[in-house]
matplotlib code that plots the C-alpha trace (Angstrom):
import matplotlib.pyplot as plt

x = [1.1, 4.3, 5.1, 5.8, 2.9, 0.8, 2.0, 1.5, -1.5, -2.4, -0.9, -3.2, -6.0, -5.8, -5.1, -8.2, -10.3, -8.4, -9.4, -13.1, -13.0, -15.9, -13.8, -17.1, -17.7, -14.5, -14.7, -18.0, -16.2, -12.8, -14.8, -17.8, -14.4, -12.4, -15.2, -16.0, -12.4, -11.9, -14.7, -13.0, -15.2, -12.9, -13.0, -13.4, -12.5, -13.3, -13.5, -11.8, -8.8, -7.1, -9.6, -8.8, -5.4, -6.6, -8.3, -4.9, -2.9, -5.9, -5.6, -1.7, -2.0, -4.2, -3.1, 0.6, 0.7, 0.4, 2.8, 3.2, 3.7, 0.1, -1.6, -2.4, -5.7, -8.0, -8.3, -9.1, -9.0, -11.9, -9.5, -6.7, -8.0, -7.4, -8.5, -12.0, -12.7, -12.2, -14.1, -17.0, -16.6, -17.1, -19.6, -21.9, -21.1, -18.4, -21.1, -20.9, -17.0, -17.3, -20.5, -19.8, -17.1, -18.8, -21.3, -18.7, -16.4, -18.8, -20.6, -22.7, -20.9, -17.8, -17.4, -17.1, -15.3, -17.0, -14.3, -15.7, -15.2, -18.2, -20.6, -22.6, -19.6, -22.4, -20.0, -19.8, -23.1, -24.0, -21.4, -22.9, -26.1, -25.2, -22.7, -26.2, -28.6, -25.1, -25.6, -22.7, -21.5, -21.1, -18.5, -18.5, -15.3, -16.8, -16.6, -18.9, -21.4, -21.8, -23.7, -27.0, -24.4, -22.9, -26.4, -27.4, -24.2, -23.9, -20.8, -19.2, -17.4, -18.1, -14.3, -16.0, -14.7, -15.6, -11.5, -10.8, -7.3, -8.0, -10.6, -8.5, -5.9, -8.5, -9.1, -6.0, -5.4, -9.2, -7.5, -4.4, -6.6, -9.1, -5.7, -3.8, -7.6, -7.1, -3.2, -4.4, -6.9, -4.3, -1.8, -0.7, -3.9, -4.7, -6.3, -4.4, -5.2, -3.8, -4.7, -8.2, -9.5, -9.2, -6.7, -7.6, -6.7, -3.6, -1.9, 0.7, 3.9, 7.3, 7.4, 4.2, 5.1, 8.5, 6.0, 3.2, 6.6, 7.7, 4.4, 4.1, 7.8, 6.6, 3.8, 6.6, 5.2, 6.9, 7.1, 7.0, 7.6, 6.9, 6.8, 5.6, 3.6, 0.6, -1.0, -3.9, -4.6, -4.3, -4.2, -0.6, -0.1, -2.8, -0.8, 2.4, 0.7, -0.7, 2.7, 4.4, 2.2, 2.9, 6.5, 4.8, 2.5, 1.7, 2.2, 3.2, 3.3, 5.5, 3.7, 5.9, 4.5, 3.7, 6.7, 9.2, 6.3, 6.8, 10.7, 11.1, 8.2, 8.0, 5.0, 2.2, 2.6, 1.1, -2.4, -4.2, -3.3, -1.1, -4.6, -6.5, -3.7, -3.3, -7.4, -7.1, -4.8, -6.2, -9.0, -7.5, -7.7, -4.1, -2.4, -2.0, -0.3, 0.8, 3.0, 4.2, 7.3, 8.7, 12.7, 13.9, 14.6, 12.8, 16.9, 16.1, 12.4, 13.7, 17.2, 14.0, 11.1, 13.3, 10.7, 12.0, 11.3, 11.4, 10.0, 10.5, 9.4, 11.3, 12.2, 15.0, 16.4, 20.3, 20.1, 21.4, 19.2, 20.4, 18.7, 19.6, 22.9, 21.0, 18.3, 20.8, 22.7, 20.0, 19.1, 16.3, 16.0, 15.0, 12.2, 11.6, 8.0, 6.9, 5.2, 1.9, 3.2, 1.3, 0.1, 1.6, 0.8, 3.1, 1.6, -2.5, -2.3, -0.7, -3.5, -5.6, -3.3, -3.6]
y = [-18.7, -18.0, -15.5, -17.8, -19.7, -16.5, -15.0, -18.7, -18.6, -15.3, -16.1, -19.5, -17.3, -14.5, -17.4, -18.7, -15.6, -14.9, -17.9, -17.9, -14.3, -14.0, -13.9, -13.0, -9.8, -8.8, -9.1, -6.9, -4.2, -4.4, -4.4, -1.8, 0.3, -0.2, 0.6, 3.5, 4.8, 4.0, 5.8, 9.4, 9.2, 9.6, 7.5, 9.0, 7.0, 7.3, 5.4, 5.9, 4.9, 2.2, 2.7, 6.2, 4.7, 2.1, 4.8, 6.9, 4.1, 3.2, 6.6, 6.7, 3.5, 5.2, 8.4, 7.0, 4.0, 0.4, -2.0, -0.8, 2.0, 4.2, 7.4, 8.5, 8.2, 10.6, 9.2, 11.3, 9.8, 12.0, 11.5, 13.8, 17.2, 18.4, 21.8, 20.3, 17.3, 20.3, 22.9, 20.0, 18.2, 21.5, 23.5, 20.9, 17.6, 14.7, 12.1, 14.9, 14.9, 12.7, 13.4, 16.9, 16.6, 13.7, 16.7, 18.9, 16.6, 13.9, 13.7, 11.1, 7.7, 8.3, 5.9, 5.9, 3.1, 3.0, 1.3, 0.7, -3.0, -2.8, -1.9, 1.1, 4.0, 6.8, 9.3, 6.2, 5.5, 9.5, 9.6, 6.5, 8.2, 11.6, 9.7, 7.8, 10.7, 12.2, 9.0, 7.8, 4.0, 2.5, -0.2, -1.3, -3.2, -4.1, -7.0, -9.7, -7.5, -5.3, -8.1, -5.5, -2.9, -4.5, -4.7, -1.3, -0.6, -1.7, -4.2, -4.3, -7.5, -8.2, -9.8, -13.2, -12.4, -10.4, -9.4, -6.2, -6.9, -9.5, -7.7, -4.7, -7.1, -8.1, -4.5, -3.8, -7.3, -6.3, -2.7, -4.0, -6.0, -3.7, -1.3, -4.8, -5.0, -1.7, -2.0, -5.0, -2.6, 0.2, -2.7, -2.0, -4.0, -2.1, -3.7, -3.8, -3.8, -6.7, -7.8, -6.7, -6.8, -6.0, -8.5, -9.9, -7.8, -10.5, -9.1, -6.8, -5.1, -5.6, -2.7, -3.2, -6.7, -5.6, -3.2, -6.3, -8.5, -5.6, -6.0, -9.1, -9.3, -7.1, -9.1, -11.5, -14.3, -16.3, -15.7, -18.3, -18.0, -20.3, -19.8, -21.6, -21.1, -23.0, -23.2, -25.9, -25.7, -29.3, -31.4, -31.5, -27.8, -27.6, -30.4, -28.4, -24.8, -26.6, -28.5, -24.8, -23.0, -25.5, -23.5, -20.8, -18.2, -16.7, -17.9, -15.4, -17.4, -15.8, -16.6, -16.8, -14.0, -14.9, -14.2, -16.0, -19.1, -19.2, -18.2, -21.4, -23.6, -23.0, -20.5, -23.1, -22.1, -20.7, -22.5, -19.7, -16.1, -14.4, -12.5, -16.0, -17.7, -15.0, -14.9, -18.8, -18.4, -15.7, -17.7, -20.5, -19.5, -20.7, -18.0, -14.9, -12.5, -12.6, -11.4, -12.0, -11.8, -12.3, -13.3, -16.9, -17.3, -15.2, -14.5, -10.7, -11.1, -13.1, -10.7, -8.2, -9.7, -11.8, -14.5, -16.7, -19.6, -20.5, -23.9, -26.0, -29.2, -32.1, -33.0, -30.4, -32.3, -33.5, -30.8, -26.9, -24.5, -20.9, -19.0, -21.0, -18.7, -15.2, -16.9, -18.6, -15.1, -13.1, -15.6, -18.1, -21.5, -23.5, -26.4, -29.3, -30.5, -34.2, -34.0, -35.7, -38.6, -38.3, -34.9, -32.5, -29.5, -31.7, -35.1, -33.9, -32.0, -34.7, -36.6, -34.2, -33.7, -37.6]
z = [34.7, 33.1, 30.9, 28.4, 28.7, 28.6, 25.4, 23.8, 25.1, 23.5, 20.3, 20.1, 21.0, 18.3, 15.8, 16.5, 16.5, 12.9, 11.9, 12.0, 10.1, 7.9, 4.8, 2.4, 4.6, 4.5, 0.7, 0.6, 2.7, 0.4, -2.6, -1.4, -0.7, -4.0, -6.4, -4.3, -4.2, -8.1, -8.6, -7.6, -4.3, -0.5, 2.5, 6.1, 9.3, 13.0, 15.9, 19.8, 21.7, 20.2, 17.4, 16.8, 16.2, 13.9, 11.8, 11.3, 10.2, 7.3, 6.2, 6.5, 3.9, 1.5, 1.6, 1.3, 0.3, 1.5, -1.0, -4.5, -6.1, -6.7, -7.1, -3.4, -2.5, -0.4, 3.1, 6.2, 9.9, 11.6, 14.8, 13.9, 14.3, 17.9, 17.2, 15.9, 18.1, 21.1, 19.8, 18.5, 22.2, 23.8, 22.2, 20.8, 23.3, 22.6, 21.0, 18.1, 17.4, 14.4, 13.2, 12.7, 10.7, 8.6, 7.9, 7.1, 4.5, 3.6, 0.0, -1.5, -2.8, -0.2, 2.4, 6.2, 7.8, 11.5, 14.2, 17.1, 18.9, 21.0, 18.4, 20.4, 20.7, 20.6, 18.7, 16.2, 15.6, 15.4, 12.7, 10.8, 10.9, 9.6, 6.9, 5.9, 5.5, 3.3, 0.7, 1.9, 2.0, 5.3, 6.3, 10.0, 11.9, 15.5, 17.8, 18.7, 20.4, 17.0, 14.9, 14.9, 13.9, 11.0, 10.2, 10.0, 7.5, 3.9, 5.0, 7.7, 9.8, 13.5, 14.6, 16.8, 19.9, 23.2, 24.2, 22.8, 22.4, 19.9, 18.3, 17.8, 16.3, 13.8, 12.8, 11.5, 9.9, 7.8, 7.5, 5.9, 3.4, 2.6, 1.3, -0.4, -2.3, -3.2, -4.2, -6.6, -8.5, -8.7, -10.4, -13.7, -15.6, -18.5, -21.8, -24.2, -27.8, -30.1, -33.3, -34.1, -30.6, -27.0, -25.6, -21.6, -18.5, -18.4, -20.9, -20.4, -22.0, -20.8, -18.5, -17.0, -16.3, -14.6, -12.2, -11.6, -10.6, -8.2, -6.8, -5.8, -4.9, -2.0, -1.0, -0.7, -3.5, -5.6, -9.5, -12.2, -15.7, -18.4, -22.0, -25.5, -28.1, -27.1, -30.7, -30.6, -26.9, -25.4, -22.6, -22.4, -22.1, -18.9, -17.5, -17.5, -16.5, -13.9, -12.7, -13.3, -11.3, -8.1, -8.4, -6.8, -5.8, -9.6, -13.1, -15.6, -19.4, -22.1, -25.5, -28.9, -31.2, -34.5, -36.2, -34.1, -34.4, -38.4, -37.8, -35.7, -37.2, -40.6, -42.9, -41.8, -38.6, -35.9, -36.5, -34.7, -34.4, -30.9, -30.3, -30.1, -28.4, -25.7, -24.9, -24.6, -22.0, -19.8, -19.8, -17.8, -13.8, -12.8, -15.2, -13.6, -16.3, -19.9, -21.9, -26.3, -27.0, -30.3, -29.7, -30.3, -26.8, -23.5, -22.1, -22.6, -21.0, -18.4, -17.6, -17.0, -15.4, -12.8, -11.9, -8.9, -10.8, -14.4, -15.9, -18.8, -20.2, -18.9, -22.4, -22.0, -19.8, -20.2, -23.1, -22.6, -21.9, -22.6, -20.5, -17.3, -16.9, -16.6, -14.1, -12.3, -12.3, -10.4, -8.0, -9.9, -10.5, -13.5, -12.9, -15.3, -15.8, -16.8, -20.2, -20.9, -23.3, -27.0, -26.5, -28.1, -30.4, -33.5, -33.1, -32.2, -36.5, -37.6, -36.7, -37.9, -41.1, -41.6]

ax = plt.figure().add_subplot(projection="3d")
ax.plot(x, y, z, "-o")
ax.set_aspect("equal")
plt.show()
């Protein structure tokens, strides 16, 4: 076989095993670890070999960081300590390494994350069983042998394949989603209070909207903006949200605050408050963040935020748009969108008005 044909070969293998992941497990483990981590409690990692290696780089992510910009988070690969794993190995037997030190540093609520691709490493499975008897949380990575392993742990995934080269592969790709899990809960997200209530998890002030775009301008997706005042929510406006969000990877929707809506559309005007507007919005599954802004036009939002992409009705087109020169300046585009014909915030109250 050619080396050519080998590495292919390979390539179309590990595809395959990466496809038939068990995304739902993986989920349990990332979310098992998240609500663990958010919840002041530490993670502790072991495993051997290429494992051992797998553990460091986890806890290299956490402790560091993975994408964005976070707190560092406590994250101890059971691996490192040579002085330890020695003394442990030689006083007390090398099934003991990990255990021992998950005695030591474990406490109830923290997690262990078990790596071991055949599912029956004995220093493993010690560890799991002193981390259980602690009241710690359990999540297993292991190969298609470990099924009865992952069972014995509160999550856990079992890569489906018997190579440990493509299960090992598998480990870190679950690794390096269990830490982008954790990145998303550490995003700026905080609620926010509008009006006479607690505005959606959506919502966000300028500055935390410039971090959220730095975020997922590492993760390497595309932003869209799009902005209006969507008073008397209609079919129409789900049309364009919809037809924006095909743009990209995330839809950020700049809402006019109530002052520039009676500035541009006369003291009747809006219909229904920012606050009411806003929780409409974050409602709707294909909008990812929000943010008011109260200028006549979103150049100053825009010059900030930087989304790849900013969309407009297609009524606009053949007429200027002013903000076109600063997105075209940094390297965006403006998108026009089809409008649905006889729906529209004016005409649907002047039916209602009539």
């Amino acid at each position: 076989m050619s080396v050519e044909r080998l590495v292919r070969q390979a390539l179309l293998d590990g595809r395959r095993v990466h496809d038939s992941l068990d995304v739902a497990a993986i989920a349990r483990a990332a979310e098992l670890m998240r609500d663990a981590v958010l919840g002041g409690k530490k993670v502790l990692l072991c495993g051997n070999g290429g494992s051992a290696a797998d553990a460091q780089h986890i806890a290299a992510e956490l402790v560091g960081r993975f994408v964005i910009e976070r707190r560092p988070l406590p994250a101890v690969a059971l691996t490192t300590d040579t002085s330890a794993l020695t003394a442990i190995a030689n006083d007390y037997g090398y099934d003991l390494v990990f255990s021992r030190q998950v005695e030591a540093l474990g406490t109830a609520g923290d997690v262990l994350i078990a790596i071991t691709t055949s599912g029956s490493s004995k220093n493993v499975v010690a560890a799991v069983e002193s981390a259980r008897k602690l009241g710690m949380k359990v999540i297993a990575l292991t190969g298609a042998k470990g099924a009865a392993f992952v069972a014995s742990c509160d999550a856990g995934v079992a890569v489906p394949s018997s190579v440990t080269a493509r299960v090992q592969e598998c480990h870190i790709l679950i690794g390096h989603l269990l830490c982008e899990v954790l990145d998303e809960a550490f995003a700026p997200s905080p609620a926010l209070v509008v009006g006479n209530g607690v505005a959606p998890a959506k919502l966000r002030t300028l500055p935390e909207l410039v971090a959220w775009r730095e975020a997922q301008r590492a993760r390497k997706r595309t932003v869209v903006w799009t902005n209006g005042v969507f008073d008397v929510l209609h079919a129409g406006h789900l049309q364009s949200l919809r037809a924006a969000r095909g743009f990209g990877d995330v839809l950020v929707v700049g809402v006019n605050g109530d002052a520039s809506v009676r500035a541009n559309k006369g003291p009747d005007r809006p219909i229904y408050p920012c606050a009411e507007r806003v929780e409409l919005l974050a409602a709707l599954e294909i909008v990812d963040a929000i943010l008011v802004f109260d200028d006549a036009t979103p150049e100053q939002v825009l010059a900030a935020v930087k989304p790849d992409v900013h969309v407009k009705g297609a009524d606009y087109a053949g007429k200027p748009i002013p903000e076109r020169a600063i997105v075209e300046a940094y390297g965006g585009r403006v998108e026009l969108v089809d409008l649905v014909p006889d729906r529209s915030t004016t005409s649907t109250l002047a039916k209602l008005r009539s």
